[in-house]
LOSE-661984 format. One record per residue: residue number from 1; residue in one letter; x, z, y of N, C-alpha, C, O in turn. Coordinates in Angstrom, 1 decimal. Layout:
// residues N
k_r_nxx_nzz_nyy_caxx_cazz_cayy_cxx_czz_cyy_oxx_ozz_oyy
NUM_a_X_Z_Y_X_Z_Y_X_Z_Y_X_Z_Y
...
***
This chain:
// residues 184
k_r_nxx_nzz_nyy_caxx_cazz_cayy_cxx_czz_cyy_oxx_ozz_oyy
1_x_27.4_-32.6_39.7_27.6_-32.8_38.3_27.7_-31.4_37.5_27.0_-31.3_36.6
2_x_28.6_-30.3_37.9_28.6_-29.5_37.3_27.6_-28.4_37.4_27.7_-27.4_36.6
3_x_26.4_-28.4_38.3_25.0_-27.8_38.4_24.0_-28.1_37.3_23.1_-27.3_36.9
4_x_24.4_-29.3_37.1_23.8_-30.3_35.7_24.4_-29.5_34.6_23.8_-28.8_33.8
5_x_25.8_-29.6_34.6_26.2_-29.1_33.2_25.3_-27.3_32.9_24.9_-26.7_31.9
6_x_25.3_-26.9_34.2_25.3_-25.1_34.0_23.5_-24.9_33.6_23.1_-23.8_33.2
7_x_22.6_-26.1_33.9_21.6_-26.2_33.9_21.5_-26.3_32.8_20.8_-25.3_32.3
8_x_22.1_-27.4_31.7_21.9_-28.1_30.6_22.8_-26.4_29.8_22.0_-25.8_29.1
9_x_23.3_-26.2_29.8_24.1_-24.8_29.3_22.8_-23.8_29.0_22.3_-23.5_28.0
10_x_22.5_-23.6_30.4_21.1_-22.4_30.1_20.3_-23.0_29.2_20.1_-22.7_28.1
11_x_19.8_-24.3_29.9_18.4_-24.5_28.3_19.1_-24.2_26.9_18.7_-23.4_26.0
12_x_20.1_-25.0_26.9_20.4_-24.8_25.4_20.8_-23.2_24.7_20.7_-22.7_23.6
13_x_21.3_-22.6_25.9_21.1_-20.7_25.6_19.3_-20.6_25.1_18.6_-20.6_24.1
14_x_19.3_-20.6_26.2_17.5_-20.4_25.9_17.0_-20.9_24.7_16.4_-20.3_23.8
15_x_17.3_-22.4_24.5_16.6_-22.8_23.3_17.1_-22.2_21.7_16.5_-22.3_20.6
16_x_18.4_-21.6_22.2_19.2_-21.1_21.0_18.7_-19.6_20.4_18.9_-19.2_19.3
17_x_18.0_-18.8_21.7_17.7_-17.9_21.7_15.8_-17.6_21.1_15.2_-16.8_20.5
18_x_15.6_-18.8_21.7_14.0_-18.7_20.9_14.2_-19.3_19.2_13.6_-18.6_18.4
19_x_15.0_-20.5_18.8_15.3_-20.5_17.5_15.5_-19.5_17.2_14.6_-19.3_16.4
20_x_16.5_-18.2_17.2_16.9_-17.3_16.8_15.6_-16.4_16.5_15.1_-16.3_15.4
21_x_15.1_-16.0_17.4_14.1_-15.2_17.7_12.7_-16.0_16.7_11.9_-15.3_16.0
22_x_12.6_-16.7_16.8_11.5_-17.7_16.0_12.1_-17.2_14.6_11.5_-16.3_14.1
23_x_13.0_-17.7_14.1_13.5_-17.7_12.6_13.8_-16.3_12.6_14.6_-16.3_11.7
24_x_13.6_-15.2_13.0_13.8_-13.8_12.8_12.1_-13.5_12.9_11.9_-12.3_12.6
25_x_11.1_-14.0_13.2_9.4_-13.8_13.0_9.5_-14.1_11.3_9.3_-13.2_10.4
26_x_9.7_-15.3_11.2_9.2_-16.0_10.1_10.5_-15.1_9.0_10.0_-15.0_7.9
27_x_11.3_-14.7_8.9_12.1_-13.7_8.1_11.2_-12.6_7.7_10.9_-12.4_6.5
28_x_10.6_-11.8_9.0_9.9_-10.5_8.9_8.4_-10.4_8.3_7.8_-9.5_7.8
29_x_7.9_-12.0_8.4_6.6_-12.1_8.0_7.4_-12.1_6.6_7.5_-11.1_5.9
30_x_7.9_-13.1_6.5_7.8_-13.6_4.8_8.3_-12.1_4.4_7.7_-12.0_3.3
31_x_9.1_-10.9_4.7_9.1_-9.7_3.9_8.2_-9.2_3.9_7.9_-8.7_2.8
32_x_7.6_-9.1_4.9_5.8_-8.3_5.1_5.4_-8.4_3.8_5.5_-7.6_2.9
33_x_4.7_-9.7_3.7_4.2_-11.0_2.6_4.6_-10.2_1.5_3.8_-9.6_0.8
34_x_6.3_-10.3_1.0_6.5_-10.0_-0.4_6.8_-8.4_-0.2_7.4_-8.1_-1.3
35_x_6.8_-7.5_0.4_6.4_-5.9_0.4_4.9_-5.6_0.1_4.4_-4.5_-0.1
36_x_4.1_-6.8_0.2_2.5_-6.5_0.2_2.4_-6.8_-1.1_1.5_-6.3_-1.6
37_x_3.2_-7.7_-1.9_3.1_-7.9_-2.8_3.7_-7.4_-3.7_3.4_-8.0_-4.8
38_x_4.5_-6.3_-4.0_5.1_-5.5_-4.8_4.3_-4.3_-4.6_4.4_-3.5_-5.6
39_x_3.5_-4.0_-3.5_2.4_-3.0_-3.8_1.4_-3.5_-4.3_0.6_-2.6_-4.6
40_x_1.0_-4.8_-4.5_0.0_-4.9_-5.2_0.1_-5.1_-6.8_-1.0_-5.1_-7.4
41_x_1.1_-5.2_-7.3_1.5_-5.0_-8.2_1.6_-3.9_-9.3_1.3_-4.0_-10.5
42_x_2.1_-2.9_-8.3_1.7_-1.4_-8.3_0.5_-1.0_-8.6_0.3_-0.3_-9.6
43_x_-0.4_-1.4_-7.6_-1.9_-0.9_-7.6_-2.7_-2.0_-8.8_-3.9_-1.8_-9.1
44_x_-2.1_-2.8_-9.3_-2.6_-3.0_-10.6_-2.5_-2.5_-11.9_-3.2_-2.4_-12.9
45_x_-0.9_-2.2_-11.5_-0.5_-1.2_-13.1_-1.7_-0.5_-13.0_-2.7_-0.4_-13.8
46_x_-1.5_0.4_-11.6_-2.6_1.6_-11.5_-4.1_1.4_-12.1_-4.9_2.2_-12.7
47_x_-4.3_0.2_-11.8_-6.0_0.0_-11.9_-6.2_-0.3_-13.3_-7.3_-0.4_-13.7
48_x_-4.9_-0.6_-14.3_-4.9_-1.1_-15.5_-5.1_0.3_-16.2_-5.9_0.3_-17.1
49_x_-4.5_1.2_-15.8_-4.1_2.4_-16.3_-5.4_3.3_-16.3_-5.6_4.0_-17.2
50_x_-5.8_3.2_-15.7_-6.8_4.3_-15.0_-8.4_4.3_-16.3_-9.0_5.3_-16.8
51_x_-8.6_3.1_-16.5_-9.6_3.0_-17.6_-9.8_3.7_-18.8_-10.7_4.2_-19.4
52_x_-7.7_3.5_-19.2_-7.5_4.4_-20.4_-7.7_5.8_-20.1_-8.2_6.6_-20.9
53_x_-7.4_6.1_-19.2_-7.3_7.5_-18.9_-8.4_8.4_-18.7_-8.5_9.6_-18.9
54_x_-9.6_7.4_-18.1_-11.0_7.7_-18.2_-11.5_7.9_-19.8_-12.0_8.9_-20.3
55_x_-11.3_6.8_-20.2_-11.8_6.7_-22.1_-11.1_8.0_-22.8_-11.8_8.7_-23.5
56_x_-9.7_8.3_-22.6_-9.7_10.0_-23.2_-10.0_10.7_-23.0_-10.2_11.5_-23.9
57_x_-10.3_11.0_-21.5_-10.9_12.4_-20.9_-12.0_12.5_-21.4_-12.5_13.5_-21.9
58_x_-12.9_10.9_-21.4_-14.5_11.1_-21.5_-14.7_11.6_-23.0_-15.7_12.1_-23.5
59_x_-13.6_11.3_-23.6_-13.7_11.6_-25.5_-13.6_13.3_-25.6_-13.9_14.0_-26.5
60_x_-13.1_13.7_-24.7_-13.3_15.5_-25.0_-13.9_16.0_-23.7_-13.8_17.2_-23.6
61_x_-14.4_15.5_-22.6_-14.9_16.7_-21.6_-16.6_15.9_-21.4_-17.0_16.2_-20.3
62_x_-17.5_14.9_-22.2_-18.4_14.6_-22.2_-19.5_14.4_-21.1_-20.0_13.4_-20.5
63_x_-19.6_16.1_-21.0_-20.4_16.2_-19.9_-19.7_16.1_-18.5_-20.5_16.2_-17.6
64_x_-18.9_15.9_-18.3_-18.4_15.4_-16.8_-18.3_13.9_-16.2_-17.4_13.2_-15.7
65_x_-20.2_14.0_-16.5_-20.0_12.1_-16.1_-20.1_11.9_-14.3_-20.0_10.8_-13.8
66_x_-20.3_13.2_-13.4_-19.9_12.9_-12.5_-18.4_12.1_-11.8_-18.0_11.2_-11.2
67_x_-17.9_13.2_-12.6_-16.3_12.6_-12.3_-16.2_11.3_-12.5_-15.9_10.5_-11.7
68_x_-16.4_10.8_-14.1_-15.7_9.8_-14.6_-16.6_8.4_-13.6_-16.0_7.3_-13.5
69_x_-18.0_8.8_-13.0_-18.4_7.6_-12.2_-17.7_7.5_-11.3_-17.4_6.3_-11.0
70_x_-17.0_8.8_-10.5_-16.8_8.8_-9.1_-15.2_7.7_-9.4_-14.7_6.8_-8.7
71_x_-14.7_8.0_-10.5_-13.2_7.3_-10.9_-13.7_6.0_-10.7_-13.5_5.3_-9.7
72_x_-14.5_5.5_-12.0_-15.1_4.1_-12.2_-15.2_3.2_-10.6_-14.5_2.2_-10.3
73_x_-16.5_4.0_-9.5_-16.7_3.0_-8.6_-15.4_3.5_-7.6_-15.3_2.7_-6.6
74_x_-14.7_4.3_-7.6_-13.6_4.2_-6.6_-12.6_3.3_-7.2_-11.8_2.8_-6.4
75_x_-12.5_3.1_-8.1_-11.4_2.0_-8.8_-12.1_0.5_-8.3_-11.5_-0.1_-7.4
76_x_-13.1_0.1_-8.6_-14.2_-0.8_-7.9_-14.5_-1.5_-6.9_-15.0_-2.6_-6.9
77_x_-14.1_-0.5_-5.9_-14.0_-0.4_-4.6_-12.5_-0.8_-4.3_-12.4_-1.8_-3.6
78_x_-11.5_-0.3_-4.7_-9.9_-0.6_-4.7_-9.7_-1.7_-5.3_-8.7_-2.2_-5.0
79_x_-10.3_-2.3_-6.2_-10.3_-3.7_-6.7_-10.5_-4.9_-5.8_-9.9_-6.0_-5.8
80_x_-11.6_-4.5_-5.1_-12.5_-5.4_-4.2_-11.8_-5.1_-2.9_-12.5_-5.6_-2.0
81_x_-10.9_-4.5_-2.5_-10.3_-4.3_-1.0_-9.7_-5.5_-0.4_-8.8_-5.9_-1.1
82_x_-10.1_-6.4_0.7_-9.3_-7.5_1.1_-8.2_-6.9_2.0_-7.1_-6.6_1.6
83_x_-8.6_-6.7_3.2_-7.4_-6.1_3.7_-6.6_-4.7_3.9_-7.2_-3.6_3.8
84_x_-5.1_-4.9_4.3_-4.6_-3.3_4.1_-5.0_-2.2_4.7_-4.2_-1.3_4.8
85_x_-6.5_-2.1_5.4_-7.1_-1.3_6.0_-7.8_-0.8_4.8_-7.4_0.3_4.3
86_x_-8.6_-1.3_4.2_-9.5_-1.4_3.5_-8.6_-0.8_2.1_-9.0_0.2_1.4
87_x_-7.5_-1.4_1.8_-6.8_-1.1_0.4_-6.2_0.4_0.8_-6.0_1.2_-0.1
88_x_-5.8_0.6_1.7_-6.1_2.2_2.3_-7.2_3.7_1.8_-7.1_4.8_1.4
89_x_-7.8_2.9_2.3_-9.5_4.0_2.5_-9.7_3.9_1.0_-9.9_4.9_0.3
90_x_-9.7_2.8_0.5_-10.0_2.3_-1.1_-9.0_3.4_-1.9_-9.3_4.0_-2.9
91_x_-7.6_3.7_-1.2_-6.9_3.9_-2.4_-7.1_5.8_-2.0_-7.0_6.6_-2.8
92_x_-7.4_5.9_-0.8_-7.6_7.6_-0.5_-8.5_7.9_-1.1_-8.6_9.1_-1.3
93_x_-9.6_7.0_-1.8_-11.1_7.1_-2.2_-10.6_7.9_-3.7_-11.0_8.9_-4.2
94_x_-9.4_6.7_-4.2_-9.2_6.8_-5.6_-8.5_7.8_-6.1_-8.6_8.3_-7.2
95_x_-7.4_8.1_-5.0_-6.4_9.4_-5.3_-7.4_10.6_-5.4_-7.2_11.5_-6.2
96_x_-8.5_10.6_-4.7_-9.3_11.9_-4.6_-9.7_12.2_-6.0_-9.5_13.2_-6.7
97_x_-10.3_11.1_-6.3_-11.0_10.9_-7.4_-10.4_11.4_-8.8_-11.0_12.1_-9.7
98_x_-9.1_10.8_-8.7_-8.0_10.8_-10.2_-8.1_12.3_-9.8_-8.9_12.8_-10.5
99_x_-7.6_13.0_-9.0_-7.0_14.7_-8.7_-8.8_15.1_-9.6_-8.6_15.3_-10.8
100_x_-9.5_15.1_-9.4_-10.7_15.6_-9.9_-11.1_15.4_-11.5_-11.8_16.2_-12.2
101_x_-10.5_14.1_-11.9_-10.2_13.7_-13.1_-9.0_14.5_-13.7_-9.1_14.6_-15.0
102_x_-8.3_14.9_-13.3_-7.0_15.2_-13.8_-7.5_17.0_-13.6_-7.2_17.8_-14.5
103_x_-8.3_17.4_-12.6_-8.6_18.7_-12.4_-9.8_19.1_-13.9_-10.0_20.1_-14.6
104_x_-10.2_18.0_-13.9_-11.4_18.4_-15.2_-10.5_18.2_-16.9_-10.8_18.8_-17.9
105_x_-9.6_17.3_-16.6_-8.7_17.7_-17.7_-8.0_19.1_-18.0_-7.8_19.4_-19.2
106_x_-7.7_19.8_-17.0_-7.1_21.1_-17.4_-7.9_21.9_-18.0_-7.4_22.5_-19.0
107_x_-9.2_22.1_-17.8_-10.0_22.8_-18.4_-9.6_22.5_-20.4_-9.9_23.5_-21.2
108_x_-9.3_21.6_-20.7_-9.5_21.0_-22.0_-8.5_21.2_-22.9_-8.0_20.2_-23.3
109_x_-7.7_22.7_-23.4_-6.6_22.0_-24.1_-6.1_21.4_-24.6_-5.1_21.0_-24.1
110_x_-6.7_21.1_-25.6_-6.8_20.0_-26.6_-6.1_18.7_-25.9_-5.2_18.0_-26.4
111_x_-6.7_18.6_-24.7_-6.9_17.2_-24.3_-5.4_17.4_-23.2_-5.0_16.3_-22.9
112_x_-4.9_18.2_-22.9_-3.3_18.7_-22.5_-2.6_18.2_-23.6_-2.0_17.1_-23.4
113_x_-2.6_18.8_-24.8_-1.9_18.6_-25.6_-1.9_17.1_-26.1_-0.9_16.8_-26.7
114_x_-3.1_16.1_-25.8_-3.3_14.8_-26.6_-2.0_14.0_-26.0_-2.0_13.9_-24.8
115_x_-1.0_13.3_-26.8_0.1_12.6_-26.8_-0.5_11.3_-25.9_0.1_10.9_-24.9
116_x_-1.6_10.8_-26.2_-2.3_9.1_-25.5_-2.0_9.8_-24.1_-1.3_9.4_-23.3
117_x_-3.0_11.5_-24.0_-3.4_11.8_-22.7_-2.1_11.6_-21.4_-2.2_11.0_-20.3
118_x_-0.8_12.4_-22.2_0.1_12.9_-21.6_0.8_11.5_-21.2_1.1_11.1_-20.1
119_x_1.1_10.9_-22.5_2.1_9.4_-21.8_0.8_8.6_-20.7_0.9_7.6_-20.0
120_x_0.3_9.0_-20.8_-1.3_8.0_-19.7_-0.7_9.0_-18.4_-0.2_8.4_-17.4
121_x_-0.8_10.0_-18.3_-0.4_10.6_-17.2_1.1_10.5_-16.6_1.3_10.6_-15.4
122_x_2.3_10.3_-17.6_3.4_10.0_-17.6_3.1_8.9_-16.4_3.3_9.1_-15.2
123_x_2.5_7.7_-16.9_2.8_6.6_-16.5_2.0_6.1_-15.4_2.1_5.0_-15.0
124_x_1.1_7.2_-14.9_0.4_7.1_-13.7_1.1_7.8_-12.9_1.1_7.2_-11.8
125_x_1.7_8.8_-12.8_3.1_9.4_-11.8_3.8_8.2_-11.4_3.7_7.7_-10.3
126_x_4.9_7.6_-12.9_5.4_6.8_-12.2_4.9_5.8_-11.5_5.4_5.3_-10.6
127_x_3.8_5.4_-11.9_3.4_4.4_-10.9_3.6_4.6_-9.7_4.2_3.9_-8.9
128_x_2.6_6.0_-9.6_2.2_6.9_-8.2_3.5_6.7_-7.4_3.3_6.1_-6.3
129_x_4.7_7.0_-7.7_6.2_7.0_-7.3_6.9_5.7_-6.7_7.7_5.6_-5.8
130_x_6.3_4.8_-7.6_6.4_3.5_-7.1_5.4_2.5_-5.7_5.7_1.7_-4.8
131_x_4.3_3.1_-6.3_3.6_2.6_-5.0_4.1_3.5_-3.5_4.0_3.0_-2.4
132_x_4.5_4.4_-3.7_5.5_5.6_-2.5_6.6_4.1_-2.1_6.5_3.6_-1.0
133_x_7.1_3.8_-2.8_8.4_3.6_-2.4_7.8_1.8_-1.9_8.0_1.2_-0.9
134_x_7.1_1.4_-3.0_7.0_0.0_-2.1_6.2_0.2_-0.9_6.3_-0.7_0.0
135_x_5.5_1.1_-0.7_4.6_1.1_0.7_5.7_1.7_1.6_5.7_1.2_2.7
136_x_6.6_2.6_1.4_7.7_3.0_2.2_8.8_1.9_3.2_9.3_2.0_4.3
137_x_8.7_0.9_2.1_9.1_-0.7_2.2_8.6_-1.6_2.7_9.2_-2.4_3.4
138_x_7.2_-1.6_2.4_6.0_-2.5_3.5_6.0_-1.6_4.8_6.4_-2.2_5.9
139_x_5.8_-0.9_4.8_5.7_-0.2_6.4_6.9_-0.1_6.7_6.9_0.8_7.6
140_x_8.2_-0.6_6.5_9.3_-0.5_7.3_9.5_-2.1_7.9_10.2_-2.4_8.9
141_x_9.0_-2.7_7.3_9.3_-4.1_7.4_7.9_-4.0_8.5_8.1_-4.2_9.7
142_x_6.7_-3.9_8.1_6.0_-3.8_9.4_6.4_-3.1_10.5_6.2_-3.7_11.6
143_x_6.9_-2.2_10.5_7.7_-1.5_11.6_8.8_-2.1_12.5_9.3_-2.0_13.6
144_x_8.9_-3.0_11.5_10.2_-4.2_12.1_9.6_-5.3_13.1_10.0_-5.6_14.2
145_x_8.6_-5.7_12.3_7.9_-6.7_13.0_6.8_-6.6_13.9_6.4_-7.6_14.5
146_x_6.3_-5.6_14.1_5.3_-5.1_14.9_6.4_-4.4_16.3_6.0_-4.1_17.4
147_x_7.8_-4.2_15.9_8.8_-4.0_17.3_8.8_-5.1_17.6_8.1_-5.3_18.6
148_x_9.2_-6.1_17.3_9.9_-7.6_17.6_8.1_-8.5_18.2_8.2_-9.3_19.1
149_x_7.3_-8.3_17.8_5.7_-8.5_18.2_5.8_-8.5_19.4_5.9_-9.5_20.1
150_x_6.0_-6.8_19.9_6.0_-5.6_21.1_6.8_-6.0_22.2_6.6_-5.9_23.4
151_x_7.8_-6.4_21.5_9.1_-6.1_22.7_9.6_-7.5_23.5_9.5_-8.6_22.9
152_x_10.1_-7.3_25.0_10.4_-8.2_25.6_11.6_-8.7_25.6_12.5_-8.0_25.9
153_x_11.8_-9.8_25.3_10.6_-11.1_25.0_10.6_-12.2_24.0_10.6_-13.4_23.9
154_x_10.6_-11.1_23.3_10.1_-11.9_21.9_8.9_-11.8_22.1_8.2_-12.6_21.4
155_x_8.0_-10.9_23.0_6.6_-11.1_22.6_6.3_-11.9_23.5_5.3_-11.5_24.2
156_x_6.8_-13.3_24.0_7.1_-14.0_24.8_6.2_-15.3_23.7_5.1_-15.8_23.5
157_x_7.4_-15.3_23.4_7.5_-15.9_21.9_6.4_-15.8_20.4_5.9_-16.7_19.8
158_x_6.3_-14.6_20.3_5.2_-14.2_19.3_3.8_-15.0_19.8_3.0_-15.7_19.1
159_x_3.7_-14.8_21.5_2.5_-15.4_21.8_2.4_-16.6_21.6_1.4_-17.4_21.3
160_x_3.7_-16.9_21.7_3.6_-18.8_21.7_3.3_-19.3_20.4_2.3_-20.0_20.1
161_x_4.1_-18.8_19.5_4.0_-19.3_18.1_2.7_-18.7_17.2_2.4_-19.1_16.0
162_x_1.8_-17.7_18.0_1.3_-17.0_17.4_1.2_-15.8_16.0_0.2_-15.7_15.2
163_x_2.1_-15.1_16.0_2.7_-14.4_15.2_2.2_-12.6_16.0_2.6_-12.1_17.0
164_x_1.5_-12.2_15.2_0.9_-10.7_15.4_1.2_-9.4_14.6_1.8_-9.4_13.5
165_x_0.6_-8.2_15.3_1.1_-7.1_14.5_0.7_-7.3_12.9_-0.1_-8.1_12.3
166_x_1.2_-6.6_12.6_0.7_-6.6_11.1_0.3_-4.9_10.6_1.1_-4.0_10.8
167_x_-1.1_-4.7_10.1_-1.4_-3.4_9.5_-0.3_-2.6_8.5_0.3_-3.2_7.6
168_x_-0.3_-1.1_8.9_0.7_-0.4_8.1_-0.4_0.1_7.0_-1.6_0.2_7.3
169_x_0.1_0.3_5.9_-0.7_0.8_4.7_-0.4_2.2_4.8_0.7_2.7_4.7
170_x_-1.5_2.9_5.1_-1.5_4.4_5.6_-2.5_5.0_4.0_-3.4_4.3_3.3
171_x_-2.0_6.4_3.8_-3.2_6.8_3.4_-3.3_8.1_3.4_-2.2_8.6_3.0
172_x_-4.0_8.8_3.7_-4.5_9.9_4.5_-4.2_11.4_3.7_-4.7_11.8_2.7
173_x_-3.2_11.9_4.5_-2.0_13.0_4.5_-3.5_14.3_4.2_-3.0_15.4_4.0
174_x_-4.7_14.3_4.2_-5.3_15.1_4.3_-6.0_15.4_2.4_-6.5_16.4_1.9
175_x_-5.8_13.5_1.9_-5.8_13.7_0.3_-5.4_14.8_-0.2_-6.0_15.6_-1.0
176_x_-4.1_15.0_0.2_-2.6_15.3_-0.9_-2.8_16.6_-0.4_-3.0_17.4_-1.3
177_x_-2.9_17.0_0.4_-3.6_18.6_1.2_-4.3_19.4_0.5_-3.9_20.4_-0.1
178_x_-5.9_18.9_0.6_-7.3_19.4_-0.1_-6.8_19.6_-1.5_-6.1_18.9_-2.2
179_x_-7.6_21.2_-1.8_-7.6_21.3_-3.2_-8.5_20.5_-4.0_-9.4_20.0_-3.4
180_x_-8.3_20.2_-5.4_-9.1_19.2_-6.3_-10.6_20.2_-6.3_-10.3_21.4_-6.3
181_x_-11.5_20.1_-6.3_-12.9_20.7_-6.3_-13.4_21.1_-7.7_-13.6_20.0_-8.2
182_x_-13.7_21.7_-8.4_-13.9_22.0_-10.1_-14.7_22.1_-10.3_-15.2_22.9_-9.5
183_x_-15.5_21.8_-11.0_-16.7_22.2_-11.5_-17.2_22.3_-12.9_-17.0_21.3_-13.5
184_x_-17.7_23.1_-13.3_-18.4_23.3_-14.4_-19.5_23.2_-14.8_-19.8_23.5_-15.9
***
């Protein structure tokens, strides 16, 4: 009788241990989920913003319709990104792009000094600052869940219930590096 009880003891360890571990997946997903969703939030201000900031430049630097395309279809492209691989490469596309935008603005006093120009850039920093910190947030919570994926034996578990790594939103340290390219 008491081999029974020590038997019946372990399952219910075990089963207490996969509940636990189960409802600690579904915690990490569902933050994944709403960290993915506070950067996209982000990356809409941004994509809101970006138009205006095209329409002033284009009103004093005319001839620089290279740039203002390269802004256009890289925003385009970041619009249309389904997954966070993709909203990656899309957004490395677009930082390039804006630095090139922002590099053809220097040239322009005028267009330094324009009050629209400056709060438009104001409020693309903060954005910029914000998408930093919510992706700082998403990739920690992926970081979380892509250990608990990994490790034994929850990835015991992961397999059973089906629950997988999740992509980190990376974007490429070699942007922010490269000087903006100028041209005249």
């Amino acid at each position: 009788m008491s081999t029974l009880y020590i038997v019946l003891g372990i399952i219910v360890f075990l089963l207490i241990i996969i509940v636990f571990v189960y409802n600690r997946f579904v915690a990490l997903t569902i933050r994944v989920k709403e960290a993915w969703a506070d950067i996209d939030v982000q990356l809409k201000r941004r994509y809101d913003l970006i138009p205006n900031l095209v329409e002033t430049v284009k009103s004093y630097a005319t001839h620089e319709r290279e740039t203002f395309d390269r802004v256009t279809t890289a925003r385009a492209k970041a619009l249309s990104a389904g997954s966070v691989v993709e909203h990656g490469e899309a957004e490395n596309m677009l930082t390039g792009a804006l630095k090139s935008l922002f590099a053809v603005a220097e040239a322009y006093p005028d267009l330094k000094a324009n009050q629209n120009f400056l709060e438009l850039q104001r409020e693309l920093a903060d954005t910029e600052n914000k998408i930093q910190a919510a992706r700082r947030f998403y990739n920690g919570n992926v970081r979380d869940l892509n250990v608990l994926v990994g490790s034994f034996p929850s990835n015991l578990i992961a397999g059973i219930f089906g629950f997988k790594v999740s992509d980190f939103f990376e974007l490429e340290e070699a942007v922010a590096k490269n000087p903006v390219p100028v041209s005249f």
